[in-house]
C-alpha positions as CSV (number, residue, x, y, z in Angstrom):
1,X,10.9,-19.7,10.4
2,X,13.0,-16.8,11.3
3,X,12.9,-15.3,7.9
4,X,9.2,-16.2,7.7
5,X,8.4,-13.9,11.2
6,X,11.0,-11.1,9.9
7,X,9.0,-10.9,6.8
8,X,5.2,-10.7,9.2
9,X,7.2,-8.2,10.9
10,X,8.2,-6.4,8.0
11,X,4.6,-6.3,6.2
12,X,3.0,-5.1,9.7
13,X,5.6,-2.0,9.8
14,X,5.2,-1.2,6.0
15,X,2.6,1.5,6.5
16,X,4.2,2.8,9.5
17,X,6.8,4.1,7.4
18,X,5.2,4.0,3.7
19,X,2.5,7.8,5.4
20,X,1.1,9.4,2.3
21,X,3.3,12.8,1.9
22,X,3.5,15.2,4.8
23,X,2.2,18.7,4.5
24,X,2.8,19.4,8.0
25,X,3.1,23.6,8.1
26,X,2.9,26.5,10.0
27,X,0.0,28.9,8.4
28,X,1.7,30.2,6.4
29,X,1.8,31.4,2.7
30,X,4.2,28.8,0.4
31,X,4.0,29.5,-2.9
32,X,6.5,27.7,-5.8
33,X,7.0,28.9,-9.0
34,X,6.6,27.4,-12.5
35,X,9.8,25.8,-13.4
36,X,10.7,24.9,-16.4
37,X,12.9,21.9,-15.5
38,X,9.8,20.0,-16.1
39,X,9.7,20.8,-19.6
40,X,7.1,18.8,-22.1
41,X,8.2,15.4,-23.0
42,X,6.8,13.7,-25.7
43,X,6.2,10.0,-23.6
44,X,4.0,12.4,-21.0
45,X,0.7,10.8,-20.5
46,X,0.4,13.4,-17.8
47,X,0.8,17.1,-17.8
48,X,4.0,18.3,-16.3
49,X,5.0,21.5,-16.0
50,X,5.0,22.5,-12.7
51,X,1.9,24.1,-10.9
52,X,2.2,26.8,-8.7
53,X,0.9,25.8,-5.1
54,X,-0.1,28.1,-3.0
55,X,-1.4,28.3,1.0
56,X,-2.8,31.2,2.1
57,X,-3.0,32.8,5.4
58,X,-2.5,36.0,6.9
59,X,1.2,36.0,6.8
60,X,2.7,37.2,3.9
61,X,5.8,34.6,4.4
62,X,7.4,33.4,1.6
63,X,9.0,29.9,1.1
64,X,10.6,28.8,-2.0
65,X,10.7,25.5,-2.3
66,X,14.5,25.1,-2.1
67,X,14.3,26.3,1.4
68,X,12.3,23.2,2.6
69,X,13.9,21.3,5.4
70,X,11.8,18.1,5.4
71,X,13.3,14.7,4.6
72,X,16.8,15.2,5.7
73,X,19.3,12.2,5.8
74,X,19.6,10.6,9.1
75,X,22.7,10.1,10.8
76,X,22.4,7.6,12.8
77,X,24.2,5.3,9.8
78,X,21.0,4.2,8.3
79,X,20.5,6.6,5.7
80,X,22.0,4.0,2.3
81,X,19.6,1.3,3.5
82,X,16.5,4.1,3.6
83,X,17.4,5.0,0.4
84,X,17.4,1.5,-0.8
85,X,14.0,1.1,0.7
86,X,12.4,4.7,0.0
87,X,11.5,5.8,3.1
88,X,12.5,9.0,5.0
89,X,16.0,10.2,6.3
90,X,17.7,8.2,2.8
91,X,21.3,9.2,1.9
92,X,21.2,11.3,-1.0
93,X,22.7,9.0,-3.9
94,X,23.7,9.8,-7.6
95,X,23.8,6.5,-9.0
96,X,20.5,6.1,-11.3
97,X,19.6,2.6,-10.5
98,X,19.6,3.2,-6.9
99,X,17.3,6.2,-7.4
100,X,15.3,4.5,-9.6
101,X,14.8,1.4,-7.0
102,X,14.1,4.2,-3.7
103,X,11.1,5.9,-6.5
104,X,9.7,2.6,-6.4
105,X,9.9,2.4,-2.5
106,X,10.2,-1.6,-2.0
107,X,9.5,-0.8,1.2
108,X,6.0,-1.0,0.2
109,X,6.3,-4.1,-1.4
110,X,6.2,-6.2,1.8
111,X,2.0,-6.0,1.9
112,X,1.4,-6.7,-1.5
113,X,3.7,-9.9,-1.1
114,X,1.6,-10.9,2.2
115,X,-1.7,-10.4,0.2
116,X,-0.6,-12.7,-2.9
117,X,0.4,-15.2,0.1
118,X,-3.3,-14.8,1.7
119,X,-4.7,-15.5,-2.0
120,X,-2.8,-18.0,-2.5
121,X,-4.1,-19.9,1.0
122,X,-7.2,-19.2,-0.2
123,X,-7.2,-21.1,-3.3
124,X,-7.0,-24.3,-1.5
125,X,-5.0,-25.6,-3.9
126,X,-1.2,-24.1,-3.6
127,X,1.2,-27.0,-2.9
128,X,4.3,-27.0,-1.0
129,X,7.4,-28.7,-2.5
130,X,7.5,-31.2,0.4
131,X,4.8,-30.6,3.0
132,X,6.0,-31.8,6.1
133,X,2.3,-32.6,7.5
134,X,0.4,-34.0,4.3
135,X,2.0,-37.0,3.0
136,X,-0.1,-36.5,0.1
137,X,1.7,-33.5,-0.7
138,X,5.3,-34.2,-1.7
139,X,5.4,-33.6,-5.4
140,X,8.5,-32.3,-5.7
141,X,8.4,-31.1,-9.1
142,X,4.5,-29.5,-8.9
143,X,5.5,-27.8,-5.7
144,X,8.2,-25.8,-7.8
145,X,6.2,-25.1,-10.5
146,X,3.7,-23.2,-7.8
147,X,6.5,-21.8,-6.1
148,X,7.4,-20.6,-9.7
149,X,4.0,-19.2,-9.8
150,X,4.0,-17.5,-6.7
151,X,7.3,-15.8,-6.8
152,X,5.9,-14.5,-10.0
153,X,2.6,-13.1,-9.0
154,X,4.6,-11.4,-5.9
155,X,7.4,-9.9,-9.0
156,X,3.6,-8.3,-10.7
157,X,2.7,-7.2,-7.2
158,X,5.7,-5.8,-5.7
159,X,8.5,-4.8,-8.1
160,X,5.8,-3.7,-11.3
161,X,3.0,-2.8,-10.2
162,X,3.3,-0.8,-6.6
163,X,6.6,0.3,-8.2
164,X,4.4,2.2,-10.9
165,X,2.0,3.2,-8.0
166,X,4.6,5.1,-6.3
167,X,6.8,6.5,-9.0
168,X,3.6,7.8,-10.4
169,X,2.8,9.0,-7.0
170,X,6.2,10.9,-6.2
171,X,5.6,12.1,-10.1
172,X,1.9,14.2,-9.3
173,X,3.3,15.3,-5.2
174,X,6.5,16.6,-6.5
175,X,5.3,20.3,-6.2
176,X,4.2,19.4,-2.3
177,X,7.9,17.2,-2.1
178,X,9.4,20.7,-3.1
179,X,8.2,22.1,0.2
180,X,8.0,19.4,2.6
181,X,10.4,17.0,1.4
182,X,13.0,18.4,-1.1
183,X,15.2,15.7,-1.2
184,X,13.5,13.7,-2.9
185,X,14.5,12.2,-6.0
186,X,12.3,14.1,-8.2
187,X,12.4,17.7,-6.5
188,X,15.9,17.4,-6.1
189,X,16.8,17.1,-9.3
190,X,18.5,13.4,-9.0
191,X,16.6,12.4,-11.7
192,X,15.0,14.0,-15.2
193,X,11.9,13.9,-16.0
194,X,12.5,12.1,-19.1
195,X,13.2,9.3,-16.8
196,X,10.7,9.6,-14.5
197,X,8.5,9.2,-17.4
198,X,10.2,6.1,-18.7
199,X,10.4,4.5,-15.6
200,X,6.5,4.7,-15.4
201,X,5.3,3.7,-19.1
202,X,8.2,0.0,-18.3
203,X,6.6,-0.5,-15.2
204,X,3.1,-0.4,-16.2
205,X,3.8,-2.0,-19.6
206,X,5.9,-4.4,-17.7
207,X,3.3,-5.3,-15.2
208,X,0.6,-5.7,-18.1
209,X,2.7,-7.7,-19.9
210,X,3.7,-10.0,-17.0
211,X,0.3,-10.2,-16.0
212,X,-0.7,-11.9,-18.9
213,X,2.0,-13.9,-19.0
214,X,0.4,-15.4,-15.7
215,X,-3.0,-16.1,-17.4
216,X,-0.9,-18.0,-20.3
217,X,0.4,-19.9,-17.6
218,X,-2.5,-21.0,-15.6
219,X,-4.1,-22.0,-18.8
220,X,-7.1,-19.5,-17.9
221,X,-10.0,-19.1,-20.3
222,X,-10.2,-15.4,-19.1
223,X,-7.2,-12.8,-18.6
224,X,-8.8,-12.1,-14.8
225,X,-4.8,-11.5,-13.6
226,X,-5.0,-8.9,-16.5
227,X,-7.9,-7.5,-15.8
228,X,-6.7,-7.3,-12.6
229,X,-3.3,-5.2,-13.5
230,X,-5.7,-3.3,-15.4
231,X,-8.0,-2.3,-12.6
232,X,-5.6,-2.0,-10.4
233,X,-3.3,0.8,-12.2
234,X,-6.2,2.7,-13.4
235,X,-7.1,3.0,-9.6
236,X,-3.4,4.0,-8.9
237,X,-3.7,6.4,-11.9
238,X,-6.8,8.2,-10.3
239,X,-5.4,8.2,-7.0
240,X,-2.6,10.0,-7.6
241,X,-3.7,12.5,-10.7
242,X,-5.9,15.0,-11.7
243,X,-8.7,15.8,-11.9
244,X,-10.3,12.6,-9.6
245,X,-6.9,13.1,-7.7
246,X,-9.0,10.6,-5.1
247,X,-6.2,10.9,-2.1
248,X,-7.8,14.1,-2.0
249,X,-10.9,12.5,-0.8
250,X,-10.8,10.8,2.5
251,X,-12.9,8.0,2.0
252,X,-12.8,7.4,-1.4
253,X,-8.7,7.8,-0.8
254,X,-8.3,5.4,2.1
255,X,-10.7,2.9,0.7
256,X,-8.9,2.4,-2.7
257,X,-5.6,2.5,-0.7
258,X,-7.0,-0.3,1.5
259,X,-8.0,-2.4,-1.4
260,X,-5.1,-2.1,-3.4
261,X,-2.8,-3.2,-0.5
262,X,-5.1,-6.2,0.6
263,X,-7.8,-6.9,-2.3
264,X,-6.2,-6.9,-5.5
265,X,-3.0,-8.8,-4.4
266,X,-5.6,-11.8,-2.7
267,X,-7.2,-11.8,-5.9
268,X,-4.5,-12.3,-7.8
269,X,-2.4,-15.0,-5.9
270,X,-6.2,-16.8,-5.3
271,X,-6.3,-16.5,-9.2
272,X,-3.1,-18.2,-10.2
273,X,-4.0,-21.2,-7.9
274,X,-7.8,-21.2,-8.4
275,X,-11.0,-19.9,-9.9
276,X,-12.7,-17.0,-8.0
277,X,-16.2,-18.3,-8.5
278,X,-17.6,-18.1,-5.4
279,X,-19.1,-14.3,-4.3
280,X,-17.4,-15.2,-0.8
281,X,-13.7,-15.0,-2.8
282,X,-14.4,-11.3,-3.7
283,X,-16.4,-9.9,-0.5
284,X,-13.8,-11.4,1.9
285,X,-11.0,-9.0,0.9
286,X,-13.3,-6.0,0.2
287,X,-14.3,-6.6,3.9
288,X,-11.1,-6.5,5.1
289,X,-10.5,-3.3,2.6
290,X,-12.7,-1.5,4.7
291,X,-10.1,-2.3,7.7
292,X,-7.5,-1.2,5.4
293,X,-9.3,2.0,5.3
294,X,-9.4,2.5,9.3
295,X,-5.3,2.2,9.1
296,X,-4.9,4.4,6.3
297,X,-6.6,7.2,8.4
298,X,-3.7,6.2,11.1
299,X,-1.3,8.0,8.5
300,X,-3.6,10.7,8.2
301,X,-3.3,12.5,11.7
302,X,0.3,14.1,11.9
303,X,-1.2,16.0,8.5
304,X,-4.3,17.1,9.8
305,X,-3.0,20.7,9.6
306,X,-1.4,20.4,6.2
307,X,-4.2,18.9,4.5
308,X,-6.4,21.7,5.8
309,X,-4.8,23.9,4.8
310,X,-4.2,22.4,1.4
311,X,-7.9,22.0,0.9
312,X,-7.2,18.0,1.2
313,X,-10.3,16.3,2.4
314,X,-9.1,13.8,4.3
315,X,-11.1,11.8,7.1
316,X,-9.5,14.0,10.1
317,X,-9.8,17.6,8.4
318,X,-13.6,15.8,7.6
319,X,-14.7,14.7,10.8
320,X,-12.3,16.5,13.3
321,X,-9.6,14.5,15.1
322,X,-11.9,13.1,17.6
323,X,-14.6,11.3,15.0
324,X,-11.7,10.0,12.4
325,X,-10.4,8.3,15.2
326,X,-13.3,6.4,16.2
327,X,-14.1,5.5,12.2
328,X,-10.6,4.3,12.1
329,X,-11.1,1.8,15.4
330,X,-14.5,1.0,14.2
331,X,-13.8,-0.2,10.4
332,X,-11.0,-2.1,11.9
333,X,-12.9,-3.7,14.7
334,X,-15.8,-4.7,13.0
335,X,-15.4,-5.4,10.0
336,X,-13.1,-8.2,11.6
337,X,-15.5,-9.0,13.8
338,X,-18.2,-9.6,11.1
339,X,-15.4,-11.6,9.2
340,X,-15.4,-14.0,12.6
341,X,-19.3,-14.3,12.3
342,X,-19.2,-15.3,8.9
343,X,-17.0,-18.8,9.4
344,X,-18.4,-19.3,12.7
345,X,-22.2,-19.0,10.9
346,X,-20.1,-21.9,7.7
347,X,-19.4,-24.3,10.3
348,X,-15.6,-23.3,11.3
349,X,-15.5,-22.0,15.0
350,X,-11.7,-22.7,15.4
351,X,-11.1,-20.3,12.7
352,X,-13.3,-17.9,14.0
353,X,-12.3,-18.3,18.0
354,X,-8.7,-17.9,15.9
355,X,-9.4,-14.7,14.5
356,X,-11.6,-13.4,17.6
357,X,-8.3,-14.0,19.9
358,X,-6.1,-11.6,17.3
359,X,-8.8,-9.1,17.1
360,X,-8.6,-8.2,21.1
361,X,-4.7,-7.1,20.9
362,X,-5.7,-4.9,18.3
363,X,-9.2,-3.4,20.7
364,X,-6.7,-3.4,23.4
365,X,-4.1,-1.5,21.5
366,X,-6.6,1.1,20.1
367,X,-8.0,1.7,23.5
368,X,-4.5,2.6,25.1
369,X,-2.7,4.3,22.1
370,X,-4.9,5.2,19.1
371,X,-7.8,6.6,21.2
372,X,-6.1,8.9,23.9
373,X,-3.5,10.3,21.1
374,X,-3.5,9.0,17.5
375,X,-0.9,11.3,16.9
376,X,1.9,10.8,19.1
377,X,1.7,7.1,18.9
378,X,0.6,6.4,15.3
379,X,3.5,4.8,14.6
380,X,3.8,2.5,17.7
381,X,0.1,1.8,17.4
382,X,0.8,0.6,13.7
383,X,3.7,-1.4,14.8
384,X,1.7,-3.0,17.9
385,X,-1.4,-3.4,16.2
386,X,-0.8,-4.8,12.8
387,X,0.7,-8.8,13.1
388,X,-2.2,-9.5,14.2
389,X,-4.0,-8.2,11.8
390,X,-2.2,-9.6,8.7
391,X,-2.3,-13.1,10.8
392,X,-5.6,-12.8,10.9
393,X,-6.2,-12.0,7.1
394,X,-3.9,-15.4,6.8
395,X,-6.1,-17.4,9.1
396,X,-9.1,-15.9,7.4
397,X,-7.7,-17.3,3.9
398,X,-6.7,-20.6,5.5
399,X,-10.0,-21.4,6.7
400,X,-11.2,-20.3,3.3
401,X,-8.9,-22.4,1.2
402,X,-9.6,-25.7,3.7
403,X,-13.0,-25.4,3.6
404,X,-15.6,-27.6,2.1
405,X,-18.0,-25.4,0.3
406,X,-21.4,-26.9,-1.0
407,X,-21.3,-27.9,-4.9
């Protein structure tokens, strides 16, 4: 039980420390030169040599990008185990496994393993190796092969999958991680392109391949956990690159950030377990995308200056500090709220007085951090606010996997 709440604990902190890339900045003029470090490699699918970037202003300031002080270890004896996990503050490391694990920041792992859990609930038809509370659910051997299953889907998830997400991420910001974070692995030099590259084509390949693996498995007629790794890393593709480059778009950036940390992984663990035939298995988790959009705007506030003046459209620079605040409370608040109608209007009132109960710690929490300043307590609002979120996205696929639909 103790690991279980660690790993709640984990998943609800994972986007507290997992912010998109700072471009905090005085208004200033930054420009970085073309390098050619990043020379033309013939496994691109990208283009990479380097882009200048420029922000301009009336200063006539000059930063190169080796000058940039973000990102600087931490000393408080934590900085090998942020390196391990990819967040800020790592220890700067040499060794080319480790760097390759901190470009796939496993950090952000933890969500995408809670959201193959959900999916998994929601199928109805996971079983435990010895259920405690079900007599009739003690096969031993057909409890391993799901946990088999599971521990798989979450490997596609985690490791493969958000581990190309990222890398690919870090690969299309490393001009920006030149000025605001140049100790990075990829600005810093720690690793070469060539292997950046590679790392990306055996992740993706390795996810795809996996993927299918997991359709073979579940004997399915159709290749939907394919199609699914499909969708999914053209969506991480477009986020990240030019020209859609959509985490330059506010909504359209938050959105598919909010679906690919809560939709795509309940599809797939509901798929491995059970058929999504039911328009109630895919509106669900867009729904609760939506909320995933209100707290992907959380990591959008300490950058409000830096995106402006990057010409990045995100929901604050759109709609001012003041309304991005209020979108972010209201698509968390009500799309949960409407989720509570929905199995309190299919006969299931304990589910939805359930939910209802871990919605008001969240209302509470926005109305005494988020509201009066979503920037100086972004972090502690995430960390407040979010168990009982993800409990109620498990409670929500509970009630969904226990109840009796109409034939």
């Amino acid at each position: 039980m103790k690991v279980f709440f660690a790993f709640l604990y984990a998943a609800s902190l994972a986007s507290a420390f997992t912010t998109k890339t700072s471009h905090h900045s005085s208004p200033i003029a930054v420009t970085t030169s073309s390098s050619n470090s990043f020379r033309q490699h013939p496994l691109a699918l990208l283009p990479n040599n380097r882009q200048s970037t420029t922000i301009s202003s009336s200063s006539s300031t000059k930063l190169e990008a080796k000058e940039g002080k973000g990102n600087e270890e931490v000393e408080d004896g934590s900085a090998g185990f942020r390196q391990l996990l990819g967040v800020r503050g790592a220890a700067q490391e040499t060794n080319i496994w480790k760097i390759r694990l901190q470009l796939t920041k496993p950090i952000t792992w933890v969500p995408l393993l809670w959201g193959v859990m959900c999916g998994a609930a929601a199928s109805g038809n996971y079983h435990w190796i010895w259920n405690p509370w079900d007599p009739n659910d003690r096969d031993v051997m057909l409890g391993l092969e799901d946990t088999a299953k599971a521990i798989t889907a979450m490997i596609l998830a985690g490791p493969f999958l958000t581990g190309y997400t990222q890398t690919i991420n870090d690969w299309y910001d490393r001009d920006i991680d030149a000025i605001n974070e140049p100790n990075r692995p990829i600005p810093s030099g720690a690793i070469s392109e060539k292997d950046v590259i590679a790392q990306i084509w055996v992740l993706l390949i390795g996810g795809l391949v996996l993927s299918y693996g997991l359709d073979v498995w579940c004997e399915h007629e159709f290749p939907i956990n394919l199609v699914l790794a499909i969708f999914g890393s053209f969506i991480s593709y477009i986020y990240s690159a030019p020209p859609l480059k959509l985490k330059q778009n506010g909504w359209a950036g938050n959105y598919a950030l909010g679906a690919s940390y809560i939709s795509l992984p309940w599809w797939c663990g509901q798929a491995v377990f059970g058929p999504l035939d039911r328009p109630v298995y895919w509106i669900l988790p867009i729904l609760y995308s939506i909320a995933g959009l209100g707290i992907a705007i959380v990591n959008d506030f300490k950058s409000i200056e830096g995106d402006r003046a990057m010409g990045l459209n995100s929901l604050p620079v759109a709609f001012g500090l003041d309304g991005a605040k209020y979108i972010c409370a209201g698509s968390v608040t009500l799309t949960q709220f409407g989720v509570a109608a929905y199995l309190y209007s299919i006969n299931e009132p304990i589910y939805a007085l359930v939910l209802m109960g871990l919605l008001l710690p969240q209302v509470y929490f926005q109305a005494t951090l988020l509201l009066p300043d979503p920037i100086a307590n972004d972090v502690k609002y995430q960390a407040s606010s979010q168990p009982f979120f993800v409990f109620g996205i498990l409670a929500t696929a509970l009630c969904i996997g226990h109840h009796e639909f109409p034939v």
